[in-house]
C-alpha positions, 0 to 999 in steps of 0.5 A, a space after each residue: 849606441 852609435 849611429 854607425 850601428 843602425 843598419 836599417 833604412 826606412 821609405 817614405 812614400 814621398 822618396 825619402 830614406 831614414 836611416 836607423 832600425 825598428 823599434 816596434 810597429 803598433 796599429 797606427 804607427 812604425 816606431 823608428 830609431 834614427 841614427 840622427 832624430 832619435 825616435 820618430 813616430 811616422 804613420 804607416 799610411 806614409 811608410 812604402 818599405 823599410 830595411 831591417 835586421 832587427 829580431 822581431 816578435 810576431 804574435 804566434 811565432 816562438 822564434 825571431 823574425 825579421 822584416 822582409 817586404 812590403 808588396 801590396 800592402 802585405 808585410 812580409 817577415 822570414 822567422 828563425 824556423 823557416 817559415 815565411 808569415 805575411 800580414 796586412 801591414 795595416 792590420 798588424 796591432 803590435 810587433 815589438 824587438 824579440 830581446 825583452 817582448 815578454 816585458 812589454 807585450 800585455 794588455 789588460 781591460 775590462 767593463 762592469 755594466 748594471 741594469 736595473 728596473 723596479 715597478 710597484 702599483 698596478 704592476 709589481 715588477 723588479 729586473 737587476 743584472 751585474 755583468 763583467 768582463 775582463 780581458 788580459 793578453 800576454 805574448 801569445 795568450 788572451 784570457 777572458 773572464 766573465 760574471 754575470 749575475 741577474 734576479 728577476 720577478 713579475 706579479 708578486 712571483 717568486 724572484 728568480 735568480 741567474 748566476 754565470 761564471 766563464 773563463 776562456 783561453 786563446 793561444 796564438 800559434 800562429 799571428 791570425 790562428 790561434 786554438 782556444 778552450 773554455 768552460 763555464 757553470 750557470 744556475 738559471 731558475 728561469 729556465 729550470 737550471 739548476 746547474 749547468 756546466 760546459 767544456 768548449 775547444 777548438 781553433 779560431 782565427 782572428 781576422 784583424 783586431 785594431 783598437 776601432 775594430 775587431 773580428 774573429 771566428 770559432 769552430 770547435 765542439 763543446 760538452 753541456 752537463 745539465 741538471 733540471 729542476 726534478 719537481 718541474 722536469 721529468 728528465 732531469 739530467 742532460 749531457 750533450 756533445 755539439 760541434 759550435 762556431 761562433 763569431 765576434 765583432 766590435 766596431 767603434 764609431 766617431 765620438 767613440 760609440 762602439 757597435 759589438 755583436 757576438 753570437 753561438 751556434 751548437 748543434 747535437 752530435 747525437 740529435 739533428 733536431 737538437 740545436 741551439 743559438 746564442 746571440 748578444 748585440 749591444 751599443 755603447 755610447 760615452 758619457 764621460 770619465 770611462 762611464 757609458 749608456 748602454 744598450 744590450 739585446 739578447 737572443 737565444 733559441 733552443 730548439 729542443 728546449 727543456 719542459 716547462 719551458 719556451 724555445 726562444 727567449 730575448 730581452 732588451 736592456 737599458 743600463 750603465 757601464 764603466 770601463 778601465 
């Protein structure tokens, strides 16, 4: 293309103008297309405004925007339908030309982790858990997916298993808010489950997601549709409607060893007393070629729990983890 085509102009911190237009802006990084250079990469702590007339994809924005301003540190973007959308310029994670987006806006990860242990002698004990998860965006959509699978004995007991299965679904509607649905089913012989199945939505907002750090937020309600075991429990069933909020955070330190925290609170529509928390907190620390030492503890704390069983249950877990 010519260089007499580019109608933008990008600020340095230090007074000096490029000419040329955005090609994209990522979390670190403007992508900027000089008439003269050809494609720079400049850090955008030494970025103070640019021009542009380029269309733009924002994450929650169906139609183009365009670059309006940078005023304290808040990107400022007029879309096609009327509405003006500011973000911190430091937290924007990716915004790409609107022509061709759904070509290059997609992502996709996910880690296996195993624990195991097996004691034999004075204590005969085995404890075996597979937990993955895999995560996948595409423009305005982020799917999740997890499976977990654990059996465990103590004592010459009998082994007991527990089997997970979960999918979740965020839309962007706008680039921080987004609404988001889920559903699982679980069997836990431990806890007396012989099935259970739950239906969650609501609407979220994600405070800021780098690839160092991340934080977002959930309210919503959720549906539970349990079966007990019929020979311990004498109710049997169990259908329960709650409102939730949850929370997510992930935080990576130096020599990339990453903190994540999440948690769930449900609270009974029909029983003040009935109410539940759901809590995981884990550090992993590299050990080379995507594989990680991993540190897990579990919380969770029913407060009208099922017979035969305990309110609180937590567990602390040692193991493995390969990432891609």
């Amino acid at each position: 293309m010519a260089a007499n085509t580019w109608a933008g102009q990008l600020t340095l911190v230090n007074g000096d103008t490029i000419k040329g237009e955005i090609s994209s802006i990522n979390e670190t990084q403007v992508i900027w297309q000089s008439d003269m250079l050809g494609e720079l990469r400049i850090a955008k702590t030494n970025v103070k405004n640019m021009k542009s007339s380029m269309a733009l994809k924002l994450r929650g924005e169906r139609e183009p925007c365009y670059w309006a301003d940078l005023e304290d540190d808040l990107a400022q973007f007029a879309c096609d339908d009327g509405s003006l959308t500011d973000i911190p310029f430091l937290a924007i994670e990716e915004i790409v030309r609107f022509e061709g987006y759904r070509d290059t806006l997609h992502q996709y990860a996910g880690k296996l982790t195993i624990v195991g242990s097996q004691a034999t002698g004075n204590k005969q004990q085995q404890d075996w858990v597979i937990d993955t998860d895999v995560t996948m965006r595409h423009a305005d959509f982020r799917h999740e997916v997890g499976l977990k699978y654990e059996q465990e004995s103590v004592s010459l007991g009998p082994l007991l298993h527990e089997a997970e299965a979960q999918y979740s679904l965020d839309w962007f509607f706008k680039p921080q808010w987004f609404w988001f649905a889920d559903l699982s089913a679980l069997m836990d012989e431990t806890k007396n489950i012989e099935q259970k199945a739950t239906l969650g939505s609501g609407v979220g907002y994600q405070f800021w997601e780098r690839q160092r750090s991340a934080l977002s937020i959930e309210l919503g309600a959720q549906y539970a549709d349990e079966k007990f075991d019929a020979s311990i429990v004498e109710q049997d069933t169990r259908q329960t409607g709650s409102w939730r909020i949850s929370t997510n955070y992930r935080y990576q330190f130096p020599l990339s060893i990453a903190l994540y925290h999440k948690n769930k609170f449900l609270q009974s529509l029909d029983n003040g007393q009935q109410w539940e928390i759901d809590s995981e907190t884990g550090l992993r620390m590299p050990i080379g070629k995507s594989v990680s030492a991993d540190i897990k503890y579990e919380y969770d704390y029913d407060n009208l729990p099922p017979e035969g069983t305990v309110k609180e249950d937590s567990m602390l877990r040692f193991g493995l983890g390969y990432a891609w």
